[in-house]
MARKOL-774777 format. One record per residue: residue in one letter; x, y, z of N, C-alpha, C in turn. Coordinates in pm, whole numbers, plus 50000, padded with zeros to 5 digits. Atoms other than C-alpha are relative to their C-alpha. Layout:
N
AXYZXYZXYZ;...
//
This chain:
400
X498885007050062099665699225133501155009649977;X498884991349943103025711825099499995008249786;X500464994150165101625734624762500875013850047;X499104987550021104815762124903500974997349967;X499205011650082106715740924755500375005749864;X499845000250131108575750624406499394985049933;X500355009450091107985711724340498704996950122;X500645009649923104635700324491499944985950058;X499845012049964104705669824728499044994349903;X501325001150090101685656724502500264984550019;X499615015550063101655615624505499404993949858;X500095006050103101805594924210498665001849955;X501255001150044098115595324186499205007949975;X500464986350053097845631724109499145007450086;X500904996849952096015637024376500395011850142;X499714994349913096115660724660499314997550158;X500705006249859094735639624968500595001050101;X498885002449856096295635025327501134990749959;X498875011150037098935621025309499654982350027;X500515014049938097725586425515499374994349852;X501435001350088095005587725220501044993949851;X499025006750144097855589724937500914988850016;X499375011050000099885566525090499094987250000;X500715015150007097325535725131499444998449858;X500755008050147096125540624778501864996249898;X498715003850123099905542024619500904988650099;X499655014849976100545505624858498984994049952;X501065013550045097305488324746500475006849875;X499295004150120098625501024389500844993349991;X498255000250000102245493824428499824979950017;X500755013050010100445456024517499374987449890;X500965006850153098465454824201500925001049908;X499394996650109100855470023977501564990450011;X498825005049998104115451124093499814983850080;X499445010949920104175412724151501134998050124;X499435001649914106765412324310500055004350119;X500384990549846106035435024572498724993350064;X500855008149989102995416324589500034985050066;X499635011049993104695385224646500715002350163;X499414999449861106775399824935498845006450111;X500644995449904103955417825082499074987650051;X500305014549971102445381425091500424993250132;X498785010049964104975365125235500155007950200;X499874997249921105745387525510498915016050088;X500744991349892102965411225633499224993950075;X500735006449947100995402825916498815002650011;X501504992350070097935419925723499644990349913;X500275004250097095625411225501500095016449872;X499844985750083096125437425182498515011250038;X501264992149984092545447125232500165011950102;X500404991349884093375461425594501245009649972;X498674982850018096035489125437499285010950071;X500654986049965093815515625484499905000750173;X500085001149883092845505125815501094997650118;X499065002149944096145497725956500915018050004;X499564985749944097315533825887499595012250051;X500914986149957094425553926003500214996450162;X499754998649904095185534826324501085004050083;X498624994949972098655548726337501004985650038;X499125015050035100135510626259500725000149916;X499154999950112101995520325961501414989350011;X499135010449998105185497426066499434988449960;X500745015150032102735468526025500164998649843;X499905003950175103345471525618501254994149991;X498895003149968106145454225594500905011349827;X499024989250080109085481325393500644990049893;X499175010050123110765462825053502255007550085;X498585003249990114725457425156500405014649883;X499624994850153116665483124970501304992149908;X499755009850110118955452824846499284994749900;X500855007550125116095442724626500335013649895;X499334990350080117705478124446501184996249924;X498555003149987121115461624409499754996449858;X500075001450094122115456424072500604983349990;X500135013450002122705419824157499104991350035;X501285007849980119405414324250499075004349878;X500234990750119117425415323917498434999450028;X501604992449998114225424024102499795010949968;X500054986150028115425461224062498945002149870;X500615002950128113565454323709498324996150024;X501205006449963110835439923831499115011850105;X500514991649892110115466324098500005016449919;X500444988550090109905497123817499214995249876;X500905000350114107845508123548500865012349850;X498994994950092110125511123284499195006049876;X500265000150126107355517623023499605017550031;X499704985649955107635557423207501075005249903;X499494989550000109225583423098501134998850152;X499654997849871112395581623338501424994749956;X498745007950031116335565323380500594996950153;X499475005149872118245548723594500385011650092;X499594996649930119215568123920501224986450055;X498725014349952122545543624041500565010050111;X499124997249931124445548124347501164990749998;X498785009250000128035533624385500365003750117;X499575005749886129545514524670500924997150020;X499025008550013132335501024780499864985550026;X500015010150070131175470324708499924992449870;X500254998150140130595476824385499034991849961;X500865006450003127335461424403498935019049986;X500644987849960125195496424360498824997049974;X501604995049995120935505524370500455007949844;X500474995150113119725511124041498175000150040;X501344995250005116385532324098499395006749870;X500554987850115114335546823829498755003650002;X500644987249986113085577523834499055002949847;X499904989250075110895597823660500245015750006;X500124982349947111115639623598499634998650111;X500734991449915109115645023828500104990950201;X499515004649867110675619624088501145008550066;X498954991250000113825636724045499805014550025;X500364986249986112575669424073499525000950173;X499954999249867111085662024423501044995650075;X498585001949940114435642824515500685014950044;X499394992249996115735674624433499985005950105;X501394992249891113015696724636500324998050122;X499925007349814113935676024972501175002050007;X498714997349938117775682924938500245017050021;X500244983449977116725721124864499705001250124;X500975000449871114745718925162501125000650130;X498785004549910117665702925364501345009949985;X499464990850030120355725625212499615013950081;X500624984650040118225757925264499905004450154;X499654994649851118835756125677501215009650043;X499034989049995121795776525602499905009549866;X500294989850076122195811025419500644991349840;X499234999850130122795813625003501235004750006;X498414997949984126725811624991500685012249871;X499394988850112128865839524770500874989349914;X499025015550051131515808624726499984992950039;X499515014149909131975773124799500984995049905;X499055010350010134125751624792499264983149999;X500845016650033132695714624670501104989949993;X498555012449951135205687224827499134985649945;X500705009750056133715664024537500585002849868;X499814993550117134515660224177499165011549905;X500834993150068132845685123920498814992749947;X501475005550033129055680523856500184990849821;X499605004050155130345674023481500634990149966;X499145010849983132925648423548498894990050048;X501555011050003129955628223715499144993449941;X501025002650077127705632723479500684990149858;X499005008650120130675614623220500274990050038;X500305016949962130805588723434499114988450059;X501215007449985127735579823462499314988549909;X499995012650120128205562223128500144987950034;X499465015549971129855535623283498934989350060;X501045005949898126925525623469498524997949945;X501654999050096124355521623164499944983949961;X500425010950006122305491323163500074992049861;X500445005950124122235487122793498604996149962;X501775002350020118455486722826499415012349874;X500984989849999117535518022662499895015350061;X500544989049909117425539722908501925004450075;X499184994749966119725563223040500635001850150;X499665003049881121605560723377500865010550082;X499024987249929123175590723595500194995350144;X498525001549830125375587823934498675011450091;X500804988949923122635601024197501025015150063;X499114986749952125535625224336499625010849899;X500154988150094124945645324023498495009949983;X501274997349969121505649424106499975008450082;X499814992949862122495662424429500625011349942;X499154983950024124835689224289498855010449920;X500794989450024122245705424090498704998850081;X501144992749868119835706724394501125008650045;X499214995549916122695722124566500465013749893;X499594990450058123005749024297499285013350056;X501224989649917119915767824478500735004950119;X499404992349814122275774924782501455002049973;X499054995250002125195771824653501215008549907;X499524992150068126925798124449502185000349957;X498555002349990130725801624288500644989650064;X499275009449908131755768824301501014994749952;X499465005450046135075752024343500374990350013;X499805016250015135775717224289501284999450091;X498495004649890138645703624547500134987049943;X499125009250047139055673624341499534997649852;X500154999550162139305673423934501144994149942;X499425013550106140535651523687501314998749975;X497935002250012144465643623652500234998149819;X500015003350149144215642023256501164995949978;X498605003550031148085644323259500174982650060;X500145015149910148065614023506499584989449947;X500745013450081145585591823310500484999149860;X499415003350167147415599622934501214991850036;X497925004749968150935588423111499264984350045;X500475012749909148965558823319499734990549861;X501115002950116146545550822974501494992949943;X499285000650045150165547922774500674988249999;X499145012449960152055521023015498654992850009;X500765004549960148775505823035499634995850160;X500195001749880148205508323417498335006050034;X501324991250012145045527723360498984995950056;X501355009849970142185511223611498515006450014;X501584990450010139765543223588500375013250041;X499704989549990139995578023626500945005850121;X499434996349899142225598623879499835014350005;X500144987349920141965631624104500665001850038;X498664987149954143915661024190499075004250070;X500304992449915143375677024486500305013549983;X499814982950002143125716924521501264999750091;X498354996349935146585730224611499315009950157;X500355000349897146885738624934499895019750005;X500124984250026147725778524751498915004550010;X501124996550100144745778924584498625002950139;X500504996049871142595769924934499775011950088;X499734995849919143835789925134499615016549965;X499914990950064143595820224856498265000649986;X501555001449962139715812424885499395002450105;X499954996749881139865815325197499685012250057;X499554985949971141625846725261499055011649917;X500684991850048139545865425007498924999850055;X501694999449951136155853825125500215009150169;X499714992049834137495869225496499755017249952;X499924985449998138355898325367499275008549966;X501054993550077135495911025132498564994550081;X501025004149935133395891325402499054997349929;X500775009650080131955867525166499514990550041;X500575009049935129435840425288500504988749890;X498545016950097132225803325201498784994050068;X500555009949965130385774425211500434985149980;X499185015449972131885737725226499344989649976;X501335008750026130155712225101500504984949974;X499685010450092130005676024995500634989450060;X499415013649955132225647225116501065002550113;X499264997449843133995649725487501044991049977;X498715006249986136345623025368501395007049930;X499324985750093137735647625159500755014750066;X499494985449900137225681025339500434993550112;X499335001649789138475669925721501665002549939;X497994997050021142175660625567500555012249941;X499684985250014142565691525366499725009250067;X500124994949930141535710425613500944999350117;X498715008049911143765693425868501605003949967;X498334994750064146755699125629500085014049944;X499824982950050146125736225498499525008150088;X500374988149872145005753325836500414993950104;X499865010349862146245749526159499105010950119;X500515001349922144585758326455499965017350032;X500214984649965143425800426531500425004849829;X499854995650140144045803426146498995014049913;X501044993150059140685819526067499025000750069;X501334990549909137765838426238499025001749907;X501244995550064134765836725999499134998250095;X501004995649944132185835126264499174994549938;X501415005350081128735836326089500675003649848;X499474998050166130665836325731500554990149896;X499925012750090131025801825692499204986750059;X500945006649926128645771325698500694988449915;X499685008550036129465735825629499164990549957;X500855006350039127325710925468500794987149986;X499945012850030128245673225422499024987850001;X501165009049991126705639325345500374987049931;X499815013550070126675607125190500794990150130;X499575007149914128485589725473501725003950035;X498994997349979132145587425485500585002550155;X499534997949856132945585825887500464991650015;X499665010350002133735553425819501705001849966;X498725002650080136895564425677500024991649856;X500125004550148135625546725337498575007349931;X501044997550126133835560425025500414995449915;X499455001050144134085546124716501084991949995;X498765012549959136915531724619501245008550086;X498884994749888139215559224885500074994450155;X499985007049874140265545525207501065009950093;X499404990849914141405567525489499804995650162;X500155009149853141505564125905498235005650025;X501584994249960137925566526045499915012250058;X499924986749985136915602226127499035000250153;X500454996449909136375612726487498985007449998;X500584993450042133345628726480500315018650087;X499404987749894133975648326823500975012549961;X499004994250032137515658126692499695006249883;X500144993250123136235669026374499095013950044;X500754986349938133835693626551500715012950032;X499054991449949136615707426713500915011449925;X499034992650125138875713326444499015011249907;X500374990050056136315729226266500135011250058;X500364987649917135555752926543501355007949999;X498534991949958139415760426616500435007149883;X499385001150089140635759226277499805008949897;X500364988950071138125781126095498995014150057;X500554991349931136475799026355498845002749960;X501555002850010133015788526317498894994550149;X500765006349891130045779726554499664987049954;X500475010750053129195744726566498894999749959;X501514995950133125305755726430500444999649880;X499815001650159127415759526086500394985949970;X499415013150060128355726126090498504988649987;X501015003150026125505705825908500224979649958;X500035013150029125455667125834498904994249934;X501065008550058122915649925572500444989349970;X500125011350023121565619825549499024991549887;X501175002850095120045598725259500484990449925;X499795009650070119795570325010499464998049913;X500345001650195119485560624661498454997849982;X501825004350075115955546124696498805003050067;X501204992249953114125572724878500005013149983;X499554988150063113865604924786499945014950089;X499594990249952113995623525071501455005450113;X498584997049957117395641625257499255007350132;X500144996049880117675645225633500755008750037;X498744988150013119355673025766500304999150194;X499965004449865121115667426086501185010650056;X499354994749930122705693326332501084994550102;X499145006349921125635687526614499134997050164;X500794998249912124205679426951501454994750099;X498345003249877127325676427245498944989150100;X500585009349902124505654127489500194989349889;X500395007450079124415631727224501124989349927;X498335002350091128515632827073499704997849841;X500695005450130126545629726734499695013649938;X500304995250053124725646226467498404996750020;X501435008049966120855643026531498815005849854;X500904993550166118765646026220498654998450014;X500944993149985115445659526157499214987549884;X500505004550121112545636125943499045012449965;X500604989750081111135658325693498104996150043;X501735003049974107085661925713499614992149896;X500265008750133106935645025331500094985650026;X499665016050027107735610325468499804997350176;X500235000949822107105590925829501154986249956;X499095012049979109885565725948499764995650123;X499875006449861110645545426203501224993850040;X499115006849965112915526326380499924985750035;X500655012849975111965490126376501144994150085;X498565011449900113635467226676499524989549970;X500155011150070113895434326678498854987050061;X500865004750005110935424826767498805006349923;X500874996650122109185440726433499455011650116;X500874985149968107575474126668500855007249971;X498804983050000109045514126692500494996350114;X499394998249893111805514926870499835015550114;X500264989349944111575541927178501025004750032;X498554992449995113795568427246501014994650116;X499095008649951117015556927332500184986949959;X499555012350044116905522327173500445001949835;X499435001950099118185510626842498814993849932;X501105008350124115935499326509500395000049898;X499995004350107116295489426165499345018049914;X500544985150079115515527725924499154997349909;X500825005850121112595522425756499085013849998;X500064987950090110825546325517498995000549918;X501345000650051107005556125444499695014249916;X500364990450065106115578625176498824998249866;X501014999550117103285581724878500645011549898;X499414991050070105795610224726501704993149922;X498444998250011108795609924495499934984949910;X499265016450060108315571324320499284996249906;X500705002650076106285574424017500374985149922;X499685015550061108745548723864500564988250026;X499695013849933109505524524070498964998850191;X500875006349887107735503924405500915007950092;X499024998149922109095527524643499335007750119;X501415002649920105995532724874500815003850153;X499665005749839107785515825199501614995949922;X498305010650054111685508025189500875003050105;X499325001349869113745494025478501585000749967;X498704998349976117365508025489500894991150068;X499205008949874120675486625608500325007050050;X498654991149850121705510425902498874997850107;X500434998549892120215507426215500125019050065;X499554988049924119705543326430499605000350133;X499694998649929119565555826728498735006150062;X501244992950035115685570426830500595011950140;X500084990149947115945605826983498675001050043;X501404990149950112215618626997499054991249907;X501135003250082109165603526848498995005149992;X502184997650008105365611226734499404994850083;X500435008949886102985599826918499214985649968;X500225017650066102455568926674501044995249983;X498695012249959105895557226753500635006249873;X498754995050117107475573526395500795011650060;X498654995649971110645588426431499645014549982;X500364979350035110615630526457501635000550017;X498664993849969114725630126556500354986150016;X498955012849978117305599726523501495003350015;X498354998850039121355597226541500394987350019;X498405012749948124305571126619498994991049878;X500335008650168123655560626218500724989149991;X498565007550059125445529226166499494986849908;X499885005750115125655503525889499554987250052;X499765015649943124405467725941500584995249910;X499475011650065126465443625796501065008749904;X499354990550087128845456325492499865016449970;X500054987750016129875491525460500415003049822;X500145001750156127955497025094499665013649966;X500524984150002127005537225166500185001049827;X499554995850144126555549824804500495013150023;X499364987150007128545576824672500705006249842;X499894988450122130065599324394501734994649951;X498925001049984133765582724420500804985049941;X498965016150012133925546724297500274999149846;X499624995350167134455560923929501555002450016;X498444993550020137905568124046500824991450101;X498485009549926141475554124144500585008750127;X500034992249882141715577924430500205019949974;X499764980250003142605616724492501675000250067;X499034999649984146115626224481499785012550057;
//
């Protein structure tokens, strides 16, 4: 088991079995302990519960059918129904631009392996001297995470904030590229125009003065956080043979944003190609530093996806803690080269809530598989239906 681990994978059931082993006992729990899951695993598996065990020793695991992660949505009030609120734990929420967000809850020790899997994902590039975090401050997050409390009891935090202190393990000296307009919101607050917080962008001085120092004292910069963010400042404060870091700067991003929407900001959709480029020209990096993660509110582990030019994409890696797939539409694994539905098997990470099996809205793209049809490499991520990506941004009236 993965016991090199600061947080042990360990599943809910304390136990240290195969994985296959922990996962079929925490779905025939997740069965007993949650009607409702019970009700859907009813409804739509083409099992009987009995044959769990037997369905994944034969390497059938798609055959369980995955819970929707709309049954997360805070307008569906199964979210309630599908945890065990009488834990030790609080809401995890992501926000959308639909403003419909996943309310998961965690306990410690969910959160702690959440963490564990973005360390993990993070930790493919070196510990940085400085970054730069093209996101608001971990602190500002964590203040508006108020907004998003159920009134149950229980306490509710913005998963982004979660993410920043995993990301403290790699990433060192950090500075925020977008923080709070206080002046902006007392003058706004005043005429009453006030519809929720606002962001200042890092001057383009200040950048650039981050920059230039990390070159010179040959400091390992690191970049992190939201591409809808970093690409344009980048775009507008460097132009093209500007900077030669080489191996001295690595880039990290995630949450989505290619769409040209996060949150409530709206920008043009982001080339991915052209963004490659610019990096390469602009800061004089190899495309190996340029990193892309992938992940969602109601699973707890983070994919970490490199550039691949056969591909025009980012192709991401599934961790060993969890098996996926790509379901097409005739319910099997899709094979490499076709398209499937992202669905998501684990016995780790969900002490407090049914979170076992859970089918993602994006469809991907299958690169490489196991040789039981789960996914080992996917790309060409895209959204079915509404673009609801959660993120760190719909607390705010944009970034000036």
């Amino acid at each position: 088991m993965y016991t090199d681990k600061k947080v042990s994978y360990i599943s809910d059931t304390g136990k240290e079995d195969s994985f296959d082993e922990c996962l079929a006992e925490n779905l025939e729990r997740q069965i007993y302990e949650f009607p409702a899951y019970a009700a859907f695993f009813s409804k739509f598996a083409p099992i009987d519960k009995n044959e769990i065990q037997n369905v994944i020793e034969n390497g059938d695991l798609y055959l369980i059918p995955p819970l929707p992660a709309e049954y997360f949505k805070k307008s569906n009030d199964l979210f309630r129904e599908l945890s065990k609120l009488e834990k030790e734990g609080r809401w995890n929420v992501s926000s959308s631009t639909s403003g419909d967000p996943s309310y998961v809850y965690r306990t410690p020790l969910d959160e702690e392996v959440m963490k564990q899997s973005y360390i993990d994902a993070f930790s493919l590039f070196p510990k940085t001297d400085e970054t730069i975090v093209f996101s608001p401050p971990e602190s500002f997050i964590k203040k508006a995470s108020q907004r998003f409390s159920l009134g149950d009891g229980k306490d509710a935090i913005l998963q982004a904030a979660i993410i920043h202190e995993a990301s403290k393990e790699i990433y060192n000296n950090m500075y925020y590229a977008a923080r709070p307009d206080y002046l902006a919101m007392i003058i706004k607050k005043m005429l009453g125009t006030l519809k929720g917080p606002i962001l200042k962008r890092m001057s383009k001085d200040e950048f650039r003065m981050i920059l230039d120092d990390a070159l010179v004292d040959k400091k390992i910069l690191g970049f992190g956080a939201s591409v809808i963010l970093l690409y344009p400042m980048v775009l507008e404060y460097t132009e093209p043979g500007d900077y030669d870091f080489h191996d001295n700067l690595y880039i990290t991003t995630g949450a989505g944003g290619w769409s040209g929407r996060k949150g409530t900001l709206r920008g043009e959709p982001i080339d991915k190609k052209k963004y490659i480029r610019d990096m390469e020209e602009r800061l004089g990096i190899p495309v190996e530093h340029i990193m892309d993660v992938y992940a969602f509110t109601e699973n707890f582990a983070a994919y970490r996806g490199l550039w691949d030019e056969e591909y025009g994409d980012f192709v991401f890696e599934v961790p060993d803690n969890v098996k996926a797939y790509a379901i097409n539409d005739k319910g099997r694994p899709a094979k490499a080269g076709e398209y499937g539905v992202f669905a998501v098997y684990s016995p780790y990470g969900h002490e407090g809530f049914a979170g076992a099996a859970i089918k993602q809205n994006d469809k991907v793209m299958v690169v490489e598989t196991n040789e039981d049809g789960s996914l080992r490499r996917f790309t060409h991520i895209e959204r079915i239906g509404k673009d609801g990506r959660g993120c760190a941004f719909e607390m705010s009236t944009g970034v000036r």
